[in-house]
N, CA, C and O atoms as CSV, one atom per row, in Angstrom:
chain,resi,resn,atom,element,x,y,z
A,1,UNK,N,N,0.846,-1.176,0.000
A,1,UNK,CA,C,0.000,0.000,0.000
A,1,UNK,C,C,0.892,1.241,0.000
A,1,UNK,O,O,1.622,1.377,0.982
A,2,UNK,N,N,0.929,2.025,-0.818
A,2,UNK,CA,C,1.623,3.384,-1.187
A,2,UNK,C,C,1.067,4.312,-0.354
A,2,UNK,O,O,1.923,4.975,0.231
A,3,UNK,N,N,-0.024,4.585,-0.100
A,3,UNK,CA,C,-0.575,5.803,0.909
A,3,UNK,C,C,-0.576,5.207,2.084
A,3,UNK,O,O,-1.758,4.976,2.339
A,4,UNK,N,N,0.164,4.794,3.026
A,4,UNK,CA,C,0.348,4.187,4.325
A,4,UNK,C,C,0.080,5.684,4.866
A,4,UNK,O,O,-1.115,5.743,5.153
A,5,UNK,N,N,0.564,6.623,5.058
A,5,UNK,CA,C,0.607,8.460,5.691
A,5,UNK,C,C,0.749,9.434,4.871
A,5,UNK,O,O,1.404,9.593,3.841
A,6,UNK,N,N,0.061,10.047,5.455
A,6,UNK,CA,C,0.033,11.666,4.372
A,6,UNK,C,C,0.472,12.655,5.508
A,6,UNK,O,O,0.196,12.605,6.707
A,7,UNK,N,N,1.008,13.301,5.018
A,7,UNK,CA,C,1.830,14.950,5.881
A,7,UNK,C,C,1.973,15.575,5.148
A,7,UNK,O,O,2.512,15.473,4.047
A,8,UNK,N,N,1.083,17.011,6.105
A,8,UNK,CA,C,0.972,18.399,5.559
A,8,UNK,C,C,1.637,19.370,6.567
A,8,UNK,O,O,1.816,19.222,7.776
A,9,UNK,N,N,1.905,20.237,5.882
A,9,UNK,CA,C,2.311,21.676,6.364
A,9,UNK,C,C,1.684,22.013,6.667
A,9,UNK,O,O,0.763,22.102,5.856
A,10,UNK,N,N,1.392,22.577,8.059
A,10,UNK,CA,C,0.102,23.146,8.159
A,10,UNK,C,C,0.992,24.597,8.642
A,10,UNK,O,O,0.938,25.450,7.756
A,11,UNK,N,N,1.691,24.973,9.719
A,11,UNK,CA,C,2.104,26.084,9.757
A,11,UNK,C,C,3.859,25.688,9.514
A,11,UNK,O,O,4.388,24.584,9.382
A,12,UNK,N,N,4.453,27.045,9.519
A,12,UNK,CA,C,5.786,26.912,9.783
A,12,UNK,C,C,6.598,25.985,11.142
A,12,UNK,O,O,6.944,26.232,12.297
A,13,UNK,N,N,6.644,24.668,10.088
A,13,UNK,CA,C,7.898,23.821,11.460
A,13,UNK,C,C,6.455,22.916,11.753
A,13,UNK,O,O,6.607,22.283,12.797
A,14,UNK,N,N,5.833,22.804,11.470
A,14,UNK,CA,C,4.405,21.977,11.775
A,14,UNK,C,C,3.950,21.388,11.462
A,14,UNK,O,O,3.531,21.989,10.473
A,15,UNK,N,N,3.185,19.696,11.371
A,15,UNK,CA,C,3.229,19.095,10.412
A,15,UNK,C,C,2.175,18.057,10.860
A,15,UNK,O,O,2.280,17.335,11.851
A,16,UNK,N,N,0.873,18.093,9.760
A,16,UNK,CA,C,-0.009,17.244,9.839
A,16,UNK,C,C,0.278,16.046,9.244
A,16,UNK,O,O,0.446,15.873,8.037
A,17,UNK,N,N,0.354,14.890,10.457
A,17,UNK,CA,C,0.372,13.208,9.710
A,17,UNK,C,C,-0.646,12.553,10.100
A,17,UNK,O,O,-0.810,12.390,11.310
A,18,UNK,N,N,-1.681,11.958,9.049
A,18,UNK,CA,C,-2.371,10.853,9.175
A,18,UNK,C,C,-2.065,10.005,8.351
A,18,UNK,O,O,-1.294,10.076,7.394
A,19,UNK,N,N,-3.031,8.715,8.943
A,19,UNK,CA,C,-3.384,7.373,8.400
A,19,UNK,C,C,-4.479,7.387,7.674
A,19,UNK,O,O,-5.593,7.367,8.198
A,20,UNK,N,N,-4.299,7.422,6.442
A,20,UNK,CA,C,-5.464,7.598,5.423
A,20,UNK,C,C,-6.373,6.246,5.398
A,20,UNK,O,O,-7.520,6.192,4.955
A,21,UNK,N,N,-5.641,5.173,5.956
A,21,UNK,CA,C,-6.458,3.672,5.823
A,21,UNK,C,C,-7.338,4.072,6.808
A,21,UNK,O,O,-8.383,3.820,6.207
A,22,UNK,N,N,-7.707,4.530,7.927
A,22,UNK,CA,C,-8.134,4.665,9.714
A,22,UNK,C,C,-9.099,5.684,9.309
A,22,UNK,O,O,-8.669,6.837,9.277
A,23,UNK,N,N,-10.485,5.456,8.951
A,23,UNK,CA,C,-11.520,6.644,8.973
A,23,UNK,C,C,-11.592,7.290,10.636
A,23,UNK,O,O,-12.345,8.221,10.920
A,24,UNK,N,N,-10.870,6.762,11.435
A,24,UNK,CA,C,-11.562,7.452,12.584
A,24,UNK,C,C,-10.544,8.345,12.600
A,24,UNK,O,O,-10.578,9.007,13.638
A,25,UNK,N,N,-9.670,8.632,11.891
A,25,UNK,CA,C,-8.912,10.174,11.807
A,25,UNK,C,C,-7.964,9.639,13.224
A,25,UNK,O,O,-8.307,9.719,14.403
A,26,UNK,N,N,-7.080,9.256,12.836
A,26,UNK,CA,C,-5.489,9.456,14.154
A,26,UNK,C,C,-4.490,10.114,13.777
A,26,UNK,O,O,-3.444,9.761,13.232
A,27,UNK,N,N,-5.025,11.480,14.227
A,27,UNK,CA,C,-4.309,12.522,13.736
A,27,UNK,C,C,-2.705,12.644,14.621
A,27,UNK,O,O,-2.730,12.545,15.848
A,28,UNK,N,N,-1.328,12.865,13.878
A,28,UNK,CA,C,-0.547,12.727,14.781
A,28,UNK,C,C,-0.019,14.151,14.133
A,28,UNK,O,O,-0.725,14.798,13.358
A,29,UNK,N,N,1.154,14.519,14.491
A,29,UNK,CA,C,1.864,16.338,14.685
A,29,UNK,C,C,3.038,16.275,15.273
A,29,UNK,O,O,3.365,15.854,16.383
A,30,UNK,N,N,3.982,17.011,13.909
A,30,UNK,CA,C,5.388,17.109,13.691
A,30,UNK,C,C,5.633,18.416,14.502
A,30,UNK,O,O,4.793,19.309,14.612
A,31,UNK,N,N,6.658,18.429,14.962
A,31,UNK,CA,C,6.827,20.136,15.317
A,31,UNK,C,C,8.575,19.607,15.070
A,31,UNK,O,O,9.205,18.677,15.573
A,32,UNK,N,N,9.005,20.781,13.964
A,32,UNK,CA,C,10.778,20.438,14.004
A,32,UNK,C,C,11.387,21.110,14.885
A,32,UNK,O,O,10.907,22.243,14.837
A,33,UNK,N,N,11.893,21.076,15.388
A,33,UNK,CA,C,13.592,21.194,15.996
A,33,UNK,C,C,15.097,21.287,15.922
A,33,UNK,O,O,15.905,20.544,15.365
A,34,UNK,N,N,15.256,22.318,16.582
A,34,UNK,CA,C,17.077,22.553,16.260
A,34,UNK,C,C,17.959,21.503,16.403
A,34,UNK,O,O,18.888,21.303,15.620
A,35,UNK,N,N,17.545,20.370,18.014
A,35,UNK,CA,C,18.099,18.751,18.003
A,35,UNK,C,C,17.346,17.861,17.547
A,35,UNK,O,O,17.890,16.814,17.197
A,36,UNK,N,N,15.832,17.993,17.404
A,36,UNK,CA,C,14.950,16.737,17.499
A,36,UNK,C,C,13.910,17.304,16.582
A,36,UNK,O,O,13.815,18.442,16.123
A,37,UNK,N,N,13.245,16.378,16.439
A,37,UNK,CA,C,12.033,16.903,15.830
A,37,UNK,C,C,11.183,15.996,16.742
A,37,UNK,O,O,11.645,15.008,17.313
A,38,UNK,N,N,9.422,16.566,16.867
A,38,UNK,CA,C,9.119,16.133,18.275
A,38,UNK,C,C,7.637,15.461,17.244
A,38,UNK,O,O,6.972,16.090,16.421
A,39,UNK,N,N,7.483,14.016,17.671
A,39,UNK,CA,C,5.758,13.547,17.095
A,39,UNK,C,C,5.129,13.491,18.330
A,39,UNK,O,O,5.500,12.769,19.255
A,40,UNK,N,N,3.998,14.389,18.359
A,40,UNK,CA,C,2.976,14.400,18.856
A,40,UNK,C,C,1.815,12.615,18.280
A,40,UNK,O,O,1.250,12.283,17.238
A,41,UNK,N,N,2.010,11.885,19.840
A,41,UNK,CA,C,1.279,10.564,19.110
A,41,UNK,C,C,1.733,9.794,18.139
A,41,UNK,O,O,2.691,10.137,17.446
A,42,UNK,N,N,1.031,8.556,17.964
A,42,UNK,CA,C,2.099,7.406,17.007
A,42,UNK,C,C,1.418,6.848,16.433
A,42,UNK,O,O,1.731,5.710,16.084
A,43,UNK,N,N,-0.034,7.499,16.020
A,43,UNK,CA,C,-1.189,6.607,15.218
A,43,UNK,C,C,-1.800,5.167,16.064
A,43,UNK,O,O,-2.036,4.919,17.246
A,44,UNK,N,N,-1.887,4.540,15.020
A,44,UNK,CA,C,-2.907,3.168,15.254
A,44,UNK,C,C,-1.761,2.198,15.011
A,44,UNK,O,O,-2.135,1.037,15.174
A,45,UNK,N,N,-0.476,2.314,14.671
A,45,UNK,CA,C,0.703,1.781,14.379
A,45,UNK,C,C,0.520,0.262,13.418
A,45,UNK,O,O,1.116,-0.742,13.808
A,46,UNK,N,N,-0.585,0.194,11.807
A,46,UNK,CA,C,-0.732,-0.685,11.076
A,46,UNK,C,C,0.720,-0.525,10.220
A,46,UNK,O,O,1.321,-1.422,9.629
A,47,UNK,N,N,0.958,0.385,10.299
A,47,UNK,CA,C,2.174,0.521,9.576
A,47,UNK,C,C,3.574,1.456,10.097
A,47,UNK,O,O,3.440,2.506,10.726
A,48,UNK,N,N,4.608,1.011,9.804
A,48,UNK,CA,C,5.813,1.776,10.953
A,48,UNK,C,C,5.530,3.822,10.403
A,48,UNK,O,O,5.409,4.250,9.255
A,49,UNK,N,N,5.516,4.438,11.410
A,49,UNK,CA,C,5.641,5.517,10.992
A,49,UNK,C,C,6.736,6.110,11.675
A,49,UNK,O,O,6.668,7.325,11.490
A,50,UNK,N,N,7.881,5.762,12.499
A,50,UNK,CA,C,9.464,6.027,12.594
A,50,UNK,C,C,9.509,5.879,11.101
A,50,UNK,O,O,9.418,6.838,10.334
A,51,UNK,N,N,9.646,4.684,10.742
A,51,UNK,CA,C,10.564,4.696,9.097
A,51,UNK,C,C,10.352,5.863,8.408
A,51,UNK,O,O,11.256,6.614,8.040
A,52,UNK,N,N,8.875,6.078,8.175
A,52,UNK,CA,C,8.310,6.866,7.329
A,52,UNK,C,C,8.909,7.993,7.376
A,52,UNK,O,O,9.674,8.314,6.466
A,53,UNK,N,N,8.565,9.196,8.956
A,53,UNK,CA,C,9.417,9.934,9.218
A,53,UNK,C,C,10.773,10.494,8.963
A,53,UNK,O,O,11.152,11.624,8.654
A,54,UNK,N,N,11.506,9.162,9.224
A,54,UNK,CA,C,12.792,9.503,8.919
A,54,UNK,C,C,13.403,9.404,7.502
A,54,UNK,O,O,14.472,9.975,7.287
A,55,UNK,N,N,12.676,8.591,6.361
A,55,UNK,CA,C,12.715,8.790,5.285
A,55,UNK,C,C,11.954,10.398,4.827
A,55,UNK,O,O,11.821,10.619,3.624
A,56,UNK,N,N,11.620,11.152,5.548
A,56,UNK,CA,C,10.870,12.349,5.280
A,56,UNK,C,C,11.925,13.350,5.739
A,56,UNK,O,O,11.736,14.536,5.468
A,57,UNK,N,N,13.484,12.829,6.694
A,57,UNK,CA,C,14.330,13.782,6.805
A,57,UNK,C,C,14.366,13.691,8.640
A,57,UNK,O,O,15.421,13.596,9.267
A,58,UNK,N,N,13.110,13.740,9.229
A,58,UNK,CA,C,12.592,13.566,10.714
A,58,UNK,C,C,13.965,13.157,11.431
A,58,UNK,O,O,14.667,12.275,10.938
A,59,UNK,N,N,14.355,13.875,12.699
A,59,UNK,CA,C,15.098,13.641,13.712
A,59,UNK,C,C,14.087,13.123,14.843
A,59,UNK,O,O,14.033,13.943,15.759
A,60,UNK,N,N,13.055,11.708,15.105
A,60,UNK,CA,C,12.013,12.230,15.797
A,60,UNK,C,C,12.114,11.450,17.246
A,60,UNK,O,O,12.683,10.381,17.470
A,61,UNK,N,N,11.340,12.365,18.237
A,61,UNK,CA,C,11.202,11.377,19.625
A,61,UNK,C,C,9.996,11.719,19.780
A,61,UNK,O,O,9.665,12.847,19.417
A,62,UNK,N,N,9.272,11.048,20.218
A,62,UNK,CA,C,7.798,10.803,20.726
A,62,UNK,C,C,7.594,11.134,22.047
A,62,UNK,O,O,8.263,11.000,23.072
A,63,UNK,N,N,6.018,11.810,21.662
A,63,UNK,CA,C,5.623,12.348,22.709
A,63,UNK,C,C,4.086,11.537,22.626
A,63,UNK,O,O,3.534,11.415,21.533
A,64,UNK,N,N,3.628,11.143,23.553
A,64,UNK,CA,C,2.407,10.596,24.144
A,64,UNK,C,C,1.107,11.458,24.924
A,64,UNK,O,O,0.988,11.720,26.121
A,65,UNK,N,N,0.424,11.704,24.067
A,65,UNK,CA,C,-0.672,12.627,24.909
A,65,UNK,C,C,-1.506,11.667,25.975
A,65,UNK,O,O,-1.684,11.948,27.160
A,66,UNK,N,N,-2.008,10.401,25.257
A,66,UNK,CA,C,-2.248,9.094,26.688
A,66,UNK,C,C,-2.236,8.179,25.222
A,66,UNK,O,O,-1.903,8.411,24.060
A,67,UNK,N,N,-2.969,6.642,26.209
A,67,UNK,CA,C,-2.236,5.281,25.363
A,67,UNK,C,C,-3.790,4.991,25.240
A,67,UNK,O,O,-4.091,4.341,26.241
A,68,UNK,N,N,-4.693,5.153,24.595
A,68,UNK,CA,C,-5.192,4.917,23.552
A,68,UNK,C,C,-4.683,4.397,22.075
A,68,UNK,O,O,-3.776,4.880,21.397
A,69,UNK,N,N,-5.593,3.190,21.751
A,69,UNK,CA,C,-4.210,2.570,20.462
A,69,UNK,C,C,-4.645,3.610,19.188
A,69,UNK,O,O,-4.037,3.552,18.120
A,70,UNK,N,N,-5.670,4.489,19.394
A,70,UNK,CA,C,-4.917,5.100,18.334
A,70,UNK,C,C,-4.236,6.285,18.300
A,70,UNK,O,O,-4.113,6.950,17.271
A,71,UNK,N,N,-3.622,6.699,19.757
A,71,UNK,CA,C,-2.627,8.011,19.521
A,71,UNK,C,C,-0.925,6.916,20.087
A,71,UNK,O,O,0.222,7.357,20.002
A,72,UNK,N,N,-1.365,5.308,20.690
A,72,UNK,CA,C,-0.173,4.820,20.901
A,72,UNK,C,C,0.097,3.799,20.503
A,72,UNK,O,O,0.932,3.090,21.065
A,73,UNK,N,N,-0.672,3.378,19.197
A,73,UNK,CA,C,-0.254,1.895,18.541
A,73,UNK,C,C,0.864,1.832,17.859
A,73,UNK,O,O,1.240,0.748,17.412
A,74,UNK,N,N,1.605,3.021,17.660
A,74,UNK,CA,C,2.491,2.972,16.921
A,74,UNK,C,C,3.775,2.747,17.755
A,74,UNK,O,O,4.905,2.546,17.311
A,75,UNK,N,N,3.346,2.826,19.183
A,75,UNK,CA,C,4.812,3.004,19.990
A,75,UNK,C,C,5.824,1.738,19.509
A,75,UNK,O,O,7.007,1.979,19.272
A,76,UNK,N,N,5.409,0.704,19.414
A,76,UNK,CA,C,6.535,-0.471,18.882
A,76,UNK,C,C,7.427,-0.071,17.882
A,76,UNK,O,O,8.316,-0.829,17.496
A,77,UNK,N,N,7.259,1.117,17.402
A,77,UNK,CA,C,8.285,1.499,15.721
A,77,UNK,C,C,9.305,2.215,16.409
A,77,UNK,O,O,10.133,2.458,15.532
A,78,UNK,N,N,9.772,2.761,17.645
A,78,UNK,CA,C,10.351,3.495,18.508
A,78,UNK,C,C,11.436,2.898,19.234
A,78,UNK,O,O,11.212,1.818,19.780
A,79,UNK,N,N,12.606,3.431,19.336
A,79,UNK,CA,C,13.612,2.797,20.566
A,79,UNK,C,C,13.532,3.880,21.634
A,79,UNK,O,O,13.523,5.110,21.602
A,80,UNK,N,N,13.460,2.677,22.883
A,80,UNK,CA,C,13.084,3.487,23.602
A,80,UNK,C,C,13.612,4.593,24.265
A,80,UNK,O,O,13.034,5.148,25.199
A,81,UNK,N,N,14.833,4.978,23.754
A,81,UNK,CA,C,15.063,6.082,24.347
A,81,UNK,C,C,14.754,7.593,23.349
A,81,UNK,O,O,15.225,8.729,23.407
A,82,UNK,N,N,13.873,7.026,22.578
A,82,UNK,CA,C,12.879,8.306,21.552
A,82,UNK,C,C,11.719,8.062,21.833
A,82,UNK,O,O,11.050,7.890,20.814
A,83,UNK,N,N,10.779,7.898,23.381
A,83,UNK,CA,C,9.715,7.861,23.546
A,83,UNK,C,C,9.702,8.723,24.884
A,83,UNK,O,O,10.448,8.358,25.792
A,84,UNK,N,N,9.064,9.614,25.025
A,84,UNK,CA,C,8.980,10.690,26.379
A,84,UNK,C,C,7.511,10.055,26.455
A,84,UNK,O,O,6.758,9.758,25.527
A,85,UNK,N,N,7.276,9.900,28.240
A,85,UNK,CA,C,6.223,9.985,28.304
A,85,UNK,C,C,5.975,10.666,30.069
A,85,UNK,O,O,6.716,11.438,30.677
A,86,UNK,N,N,5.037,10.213,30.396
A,86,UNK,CA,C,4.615,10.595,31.393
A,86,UNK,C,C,4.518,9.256,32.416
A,86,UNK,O,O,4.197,8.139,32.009
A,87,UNK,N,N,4.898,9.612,34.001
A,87,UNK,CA,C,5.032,8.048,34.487
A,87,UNK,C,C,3.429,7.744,34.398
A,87,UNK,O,O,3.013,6.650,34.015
A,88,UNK,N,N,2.680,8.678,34.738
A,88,UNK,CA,C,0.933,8.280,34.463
A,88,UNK,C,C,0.571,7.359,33.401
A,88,UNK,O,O,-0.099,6.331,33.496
A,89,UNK,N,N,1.240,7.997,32.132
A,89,UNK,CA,C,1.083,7.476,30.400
A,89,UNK,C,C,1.550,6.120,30.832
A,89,UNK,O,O,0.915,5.065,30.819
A,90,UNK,N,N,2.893,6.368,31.254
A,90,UNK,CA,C,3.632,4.915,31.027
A,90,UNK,C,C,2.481,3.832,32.076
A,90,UNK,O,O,2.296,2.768,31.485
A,91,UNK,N,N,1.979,3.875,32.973
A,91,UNK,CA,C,1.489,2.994,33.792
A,91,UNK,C,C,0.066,2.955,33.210
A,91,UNK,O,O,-0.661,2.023,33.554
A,92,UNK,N,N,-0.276,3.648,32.576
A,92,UNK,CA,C,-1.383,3.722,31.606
A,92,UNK,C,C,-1.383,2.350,30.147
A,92,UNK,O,O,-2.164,1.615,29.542
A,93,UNK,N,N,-0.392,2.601,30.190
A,93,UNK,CA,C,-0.303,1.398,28.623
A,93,UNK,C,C,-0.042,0.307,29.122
A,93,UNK,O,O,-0.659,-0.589,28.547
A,94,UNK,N,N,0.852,-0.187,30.267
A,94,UNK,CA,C,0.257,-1.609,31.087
A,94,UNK,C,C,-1.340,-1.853,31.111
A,94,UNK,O,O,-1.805,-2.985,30.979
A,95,UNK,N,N,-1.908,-1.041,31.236
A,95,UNK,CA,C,-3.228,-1.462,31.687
A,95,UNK,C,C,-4.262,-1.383,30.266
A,95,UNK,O,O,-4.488,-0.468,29.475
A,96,UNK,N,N,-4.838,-3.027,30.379
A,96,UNK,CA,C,-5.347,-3.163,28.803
A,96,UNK,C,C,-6.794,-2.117,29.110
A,96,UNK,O,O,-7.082,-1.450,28.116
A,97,UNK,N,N,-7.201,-2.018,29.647
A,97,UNK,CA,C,-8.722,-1.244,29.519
A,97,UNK,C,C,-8.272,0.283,29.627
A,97,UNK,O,O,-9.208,1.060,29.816
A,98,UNK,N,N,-6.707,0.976,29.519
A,98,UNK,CA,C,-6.940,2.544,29.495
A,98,UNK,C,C,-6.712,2.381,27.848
A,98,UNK,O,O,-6.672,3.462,27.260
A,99,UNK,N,N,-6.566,1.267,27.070
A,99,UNK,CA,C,-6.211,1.430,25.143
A,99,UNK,C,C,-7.362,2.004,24.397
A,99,UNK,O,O,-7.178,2.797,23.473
A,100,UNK,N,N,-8.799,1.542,24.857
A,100,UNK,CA,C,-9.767,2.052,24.427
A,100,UNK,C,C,-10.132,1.384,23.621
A,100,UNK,O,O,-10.726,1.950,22.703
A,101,UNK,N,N,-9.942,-0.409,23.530
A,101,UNK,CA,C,-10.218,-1.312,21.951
A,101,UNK,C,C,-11.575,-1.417,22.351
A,101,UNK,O,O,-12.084,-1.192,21.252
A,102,UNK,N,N,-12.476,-1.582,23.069
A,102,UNK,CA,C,-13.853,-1.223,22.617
A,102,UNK,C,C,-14.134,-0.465,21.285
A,102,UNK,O,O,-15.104,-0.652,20.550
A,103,UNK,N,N,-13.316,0.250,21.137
A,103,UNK,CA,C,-13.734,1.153,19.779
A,103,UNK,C,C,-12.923,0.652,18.878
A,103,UNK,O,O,-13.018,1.252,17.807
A,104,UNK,N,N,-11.658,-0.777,18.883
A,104,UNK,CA,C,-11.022,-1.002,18.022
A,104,UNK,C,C,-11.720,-1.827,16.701
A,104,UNK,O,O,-11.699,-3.047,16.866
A,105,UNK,N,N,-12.129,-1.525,15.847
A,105,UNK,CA,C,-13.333,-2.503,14.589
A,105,UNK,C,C,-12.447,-2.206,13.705
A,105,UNK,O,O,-11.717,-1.238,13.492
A,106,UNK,N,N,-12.710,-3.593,13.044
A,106,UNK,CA,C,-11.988,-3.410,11.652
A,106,UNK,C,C,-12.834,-2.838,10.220
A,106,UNK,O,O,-12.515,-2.761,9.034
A,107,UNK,N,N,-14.061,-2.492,10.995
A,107,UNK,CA,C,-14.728,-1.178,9.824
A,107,UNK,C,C,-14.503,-0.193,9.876
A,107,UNK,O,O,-15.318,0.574,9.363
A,108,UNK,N,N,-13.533,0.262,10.385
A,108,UNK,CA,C,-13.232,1.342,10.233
A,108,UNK,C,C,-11.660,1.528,9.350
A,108,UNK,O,O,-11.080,2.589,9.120
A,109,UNK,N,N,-11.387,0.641,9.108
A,109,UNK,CA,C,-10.254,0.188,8.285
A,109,UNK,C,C,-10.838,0.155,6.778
A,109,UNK,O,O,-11.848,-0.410,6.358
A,110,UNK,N,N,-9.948,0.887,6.150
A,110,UNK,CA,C,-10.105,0.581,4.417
A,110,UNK,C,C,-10.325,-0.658,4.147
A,110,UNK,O,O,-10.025,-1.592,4.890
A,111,UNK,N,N,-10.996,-0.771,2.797
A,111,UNK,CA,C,-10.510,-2.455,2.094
A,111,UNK,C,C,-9.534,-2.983,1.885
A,111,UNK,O,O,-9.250,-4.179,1.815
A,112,UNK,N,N,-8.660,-1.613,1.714
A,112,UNK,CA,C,-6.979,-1.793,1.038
A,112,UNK,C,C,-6.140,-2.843,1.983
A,112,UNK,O,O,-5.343,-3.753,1.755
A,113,UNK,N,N,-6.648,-2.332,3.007
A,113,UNK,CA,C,-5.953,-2.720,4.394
A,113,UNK,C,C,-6.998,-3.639,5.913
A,113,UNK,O,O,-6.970,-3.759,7.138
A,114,UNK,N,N,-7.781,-4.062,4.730
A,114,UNK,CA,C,-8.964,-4.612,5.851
A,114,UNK,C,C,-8.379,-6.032,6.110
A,114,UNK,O,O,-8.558,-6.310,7.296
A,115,UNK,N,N,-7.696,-7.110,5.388
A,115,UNK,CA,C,-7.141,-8.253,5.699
A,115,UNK,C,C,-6.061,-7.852,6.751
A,115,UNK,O,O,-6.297,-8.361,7.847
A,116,UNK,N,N,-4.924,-7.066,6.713
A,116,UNK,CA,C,-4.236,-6.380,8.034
A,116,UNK,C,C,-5.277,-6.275,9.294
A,116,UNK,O,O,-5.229,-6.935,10.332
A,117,UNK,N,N,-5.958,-5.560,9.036
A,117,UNK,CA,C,-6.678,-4.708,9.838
A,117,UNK,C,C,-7.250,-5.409,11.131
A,117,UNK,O,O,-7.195,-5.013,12.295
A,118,UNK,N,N,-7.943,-6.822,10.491
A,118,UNK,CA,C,-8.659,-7.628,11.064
A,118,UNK,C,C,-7.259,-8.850,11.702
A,118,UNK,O,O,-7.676,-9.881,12.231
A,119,UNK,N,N,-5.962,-8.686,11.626
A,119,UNK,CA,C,-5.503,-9.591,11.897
A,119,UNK,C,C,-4.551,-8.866,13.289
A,119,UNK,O,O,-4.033,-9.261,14.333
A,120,UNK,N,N,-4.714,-7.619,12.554
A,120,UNK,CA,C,-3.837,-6.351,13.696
A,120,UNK,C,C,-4.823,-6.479,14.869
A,120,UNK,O,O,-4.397,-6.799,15.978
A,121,UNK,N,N,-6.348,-6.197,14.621
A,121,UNK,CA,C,-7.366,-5.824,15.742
A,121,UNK,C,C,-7.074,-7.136,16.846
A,121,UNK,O,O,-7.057,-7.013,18.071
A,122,UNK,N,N,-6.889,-8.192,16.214
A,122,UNK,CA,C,-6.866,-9.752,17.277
A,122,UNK,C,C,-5.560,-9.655,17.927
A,122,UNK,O,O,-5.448,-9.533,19.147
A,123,UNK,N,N,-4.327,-9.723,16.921
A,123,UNK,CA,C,-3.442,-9.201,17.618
A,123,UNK,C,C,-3.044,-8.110,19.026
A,123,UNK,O,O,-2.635,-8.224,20.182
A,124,UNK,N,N,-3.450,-7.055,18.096
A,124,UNK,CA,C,-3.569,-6.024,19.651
A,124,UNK,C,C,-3.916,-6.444,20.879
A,124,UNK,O,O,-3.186,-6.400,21.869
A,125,UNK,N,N,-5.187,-6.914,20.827
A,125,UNK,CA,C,-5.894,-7.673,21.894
A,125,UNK,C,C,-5.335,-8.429,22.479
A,125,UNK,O,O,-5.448,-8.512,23.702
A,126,UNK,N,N,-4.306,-9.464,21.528
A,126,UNK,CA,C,-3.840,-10.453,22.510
A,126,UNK,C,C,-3.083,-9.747,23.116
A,126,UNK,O,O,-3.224,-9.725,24.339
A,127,UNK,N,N,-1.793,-8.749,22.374
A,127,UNK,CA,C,-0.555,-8.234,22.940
A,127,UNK,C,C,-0.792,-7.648,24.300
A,127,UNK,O,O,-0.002,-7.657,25.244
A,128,UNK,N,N,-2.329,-6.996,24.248
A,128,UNK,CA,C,-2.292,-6.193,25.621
A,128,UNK,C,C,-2.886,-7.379,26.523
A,128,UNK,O,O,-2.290,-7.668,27.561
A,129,UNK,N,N,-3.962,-8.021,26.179
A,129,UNK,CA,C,-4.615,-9.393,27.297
A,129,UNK,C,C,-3.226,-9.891,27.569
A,129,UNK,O,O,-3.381,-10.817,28.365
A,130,UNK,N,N,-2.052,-9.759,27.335
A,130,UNK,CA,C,-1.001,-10.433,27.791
A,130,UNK,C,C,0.053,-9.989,29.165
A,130,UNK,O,O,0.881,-10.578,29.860
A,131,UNK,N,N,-0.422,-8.841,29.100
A,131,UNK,CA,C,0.423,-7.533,29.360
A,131,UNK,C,C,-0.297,-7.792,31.218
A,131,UNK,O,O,0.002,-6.999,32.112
């Protein structure tokens, strides 16, 4: 799939990234930097968006607004010493009921990406029922 993320300019140094497969909009946000460049959130993580990033030029470390899988599914594309969070956040993503997969459906996933989608949604589930 070629449209895995789209990023826009939205102001100077600012930068709109979504997941065009994910109708529920997981909106994530570049802000550059003189050392780093900083992502606001890590999507629904169906596809790596570190790589992406850094093929886009990106110096990036992650920032976590909370662990919902779709502002923290992406955290697995990350080493961890490019993930800032909060000790709240962090004790937050141990715990499978703060992810929010009640709302995780694979209709809300493209067709493009609906065989993923449906194999990611079981997955997730297990990764965190494990946790």
């Amino acid at each position: 799939m070629n449209n895995q993320f789209e990023i826009t300019a939205i102001k100077k140094d600012i930068y709109l990234v979504r997941e065009p497969y994910f109708s529920e909009h997981a909106n994530m946000y570049v802000v550059r930097g003189t050392s780093f460049d900083l992502l606001i959130d890590c999507g629904v993580g169906l596809f790596d968006i570190a790589s992406f990033l850094k093929q886009k030029g990106f110096n990036i470390k992650l920032i976590l607004t909370h662990g919902h899988f779709d502002h923290a599914g992406g955290i697995a594309y990350f080493k961890p010493e490019q993930i800032l969070v909060t000790k709240q956040i962090f004790a937050n993503l141990k715990k499978k009921e703060t992810w929010g997969l009640d709302f995780l459906k694979t209709v809300h996933f493209t067709k493009e990406v609906g065989f993923l989608a449906k194999e990611f949604c079981l997955n997730f589930k297990i990764i965190i029922n494990k946790k």
